[in-house]
N, C-alpha and C positions, 0 to 999 in steps of 0.2 A: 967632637962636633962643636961650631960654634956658631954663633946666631952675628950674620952678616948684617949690615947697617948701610945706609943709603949716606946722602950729604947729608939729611934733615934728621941724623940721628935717631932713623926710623928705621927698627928693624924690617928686613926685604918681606918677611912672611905678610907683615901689616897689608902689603901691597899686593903679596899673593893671593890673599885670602879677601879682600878688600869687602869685601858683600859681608863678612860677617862681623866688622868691626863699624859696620854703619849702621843708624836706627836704633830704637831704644828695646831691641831684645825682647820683643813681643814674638810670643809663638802665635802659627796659625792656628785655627779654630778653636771649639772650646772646650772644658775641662769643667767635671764635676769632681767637685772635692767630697770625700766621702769619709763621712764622720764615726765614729766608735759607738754602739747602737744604746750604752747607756750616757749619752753626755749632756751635760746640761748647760744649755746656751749662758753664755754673760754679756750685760749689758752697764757698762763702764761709764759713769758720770758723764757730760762733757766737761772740760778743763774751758777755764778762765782765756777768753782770750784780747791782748791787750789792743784796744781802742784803735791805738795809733797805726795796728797792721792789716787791720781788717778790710780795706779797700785793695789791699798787697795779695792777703790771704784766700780771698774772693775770686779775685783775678789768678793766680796759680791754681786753683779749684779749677774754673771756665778753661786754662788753658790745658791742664791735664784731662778733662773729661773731652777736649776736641782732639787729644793727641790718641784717645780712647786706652791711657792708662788705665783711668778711671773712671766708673759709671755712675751717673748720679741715682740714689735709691728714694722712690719717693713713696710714704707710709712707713710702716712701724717694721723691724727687722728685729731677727731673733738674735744675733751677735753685731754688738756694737763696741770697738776699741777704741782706747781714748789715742788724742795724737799729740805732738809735741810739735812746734812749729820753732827753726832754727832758721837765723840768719847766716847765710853764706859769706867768705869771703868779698864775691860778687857783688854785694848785695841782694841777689835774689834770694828767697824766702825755700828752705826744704820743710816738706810737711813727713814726718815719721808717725810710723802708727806700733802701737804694740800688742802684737796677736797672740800672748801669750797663751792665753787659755783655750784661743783656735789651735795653736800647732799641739798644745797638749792635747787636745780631739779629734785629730786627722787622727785618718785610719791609714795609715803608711802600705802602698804601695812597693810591692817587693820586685825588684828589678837587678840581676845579679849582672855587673859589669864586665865584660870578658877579660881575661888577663892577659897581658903582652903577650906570651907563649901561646895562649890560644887565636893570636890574632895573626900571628907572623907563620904558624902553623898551616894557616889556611893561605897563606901569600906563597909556599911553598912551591916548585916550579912556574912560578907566574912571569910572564914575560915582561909586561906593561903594567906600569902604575898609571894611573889616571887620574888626574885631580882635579 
C-alpha cells in the first residue's frame, strides 16, 4: 500500500478526511479529570517574566482564552504549574506549562484499544464501507 499525493505534495487522505485536519483539536463537551484519593495538590512559584514580552504575553493569554483553549481562573486554585514562555521561529510567543505532579495524580482511566484482528473480524461479510 502506498500513500498517494496530490500536485501540492499533499497526501489524498489530508483531503479525504479534511474536517479532521481543521481546528485546533478541541473535543466536545467536558471532562472531569479524576485524581488518586490520596494526592496532595502543588503550587509552583510563578517564574520570572521578561519585561520586554509581557504586552506579547498578555495578548497570547486574551487570544487563547477567546479561542477557549484556555480559561481564565479567578481566586486561589489548589494546582498551580509554572510555565516557560518560548519564542517561535514566527516570532509569535508559545506559552508551555509543566503538569508534572498533575499527571503523576491522575487516576488513569482504563480503556483497552481493539486490535486489528478484532476490528477486521467484525468487517467480515460486510458489503460497504462507509466513510
Amino acid at each position: 500500500m502506498s500513500v498517494q499525493e496530490d500536485k501540492n505534495n499533499e497526501p489524498l487522505f489530508i483531503k479525504d478526511y479534511e474536517d479532521v485536519f481543521k481546528g485546533l483539536g478541541c473535543l466536545q463537551g467536558k471532562y472531569t479529570i479524576r485524581l488518586k484519593q490520596n494526592s496532595v495538590p502543588v503550587v509552583h512559584a510563578p517564574r520570572k517574566l521578561p519585561f520586554a514580552i509581557r504586552d506579547e504575553f498578555k495578548r497570547k493569554l486574551d487570544e487563547m482564552e477567546s479561542q477557549q483553549i484556555i480559561s481564565k481562573v479567578v481566586g486561589p486554585s489548589d494546582w498551580v504549574n509554572s510555565i516557560t514562555i518560548v519564542k517561535k521561529a514566527n516570532g509569535d510567543l508559545r506559552i508551555c506549562l509543566d503538569p508534572k505532579e498533575l499527571n503523576n495524580a491522575i487516576r488513569r482511566e482504563h480503556f483497552r484499544l481493539p486490535t486489528l484482528d478484532e476490528i477486521v473480524s467484525k468487517l467480515s461479510g460486510a458489503k460497504y464501507l462507509v466513510h
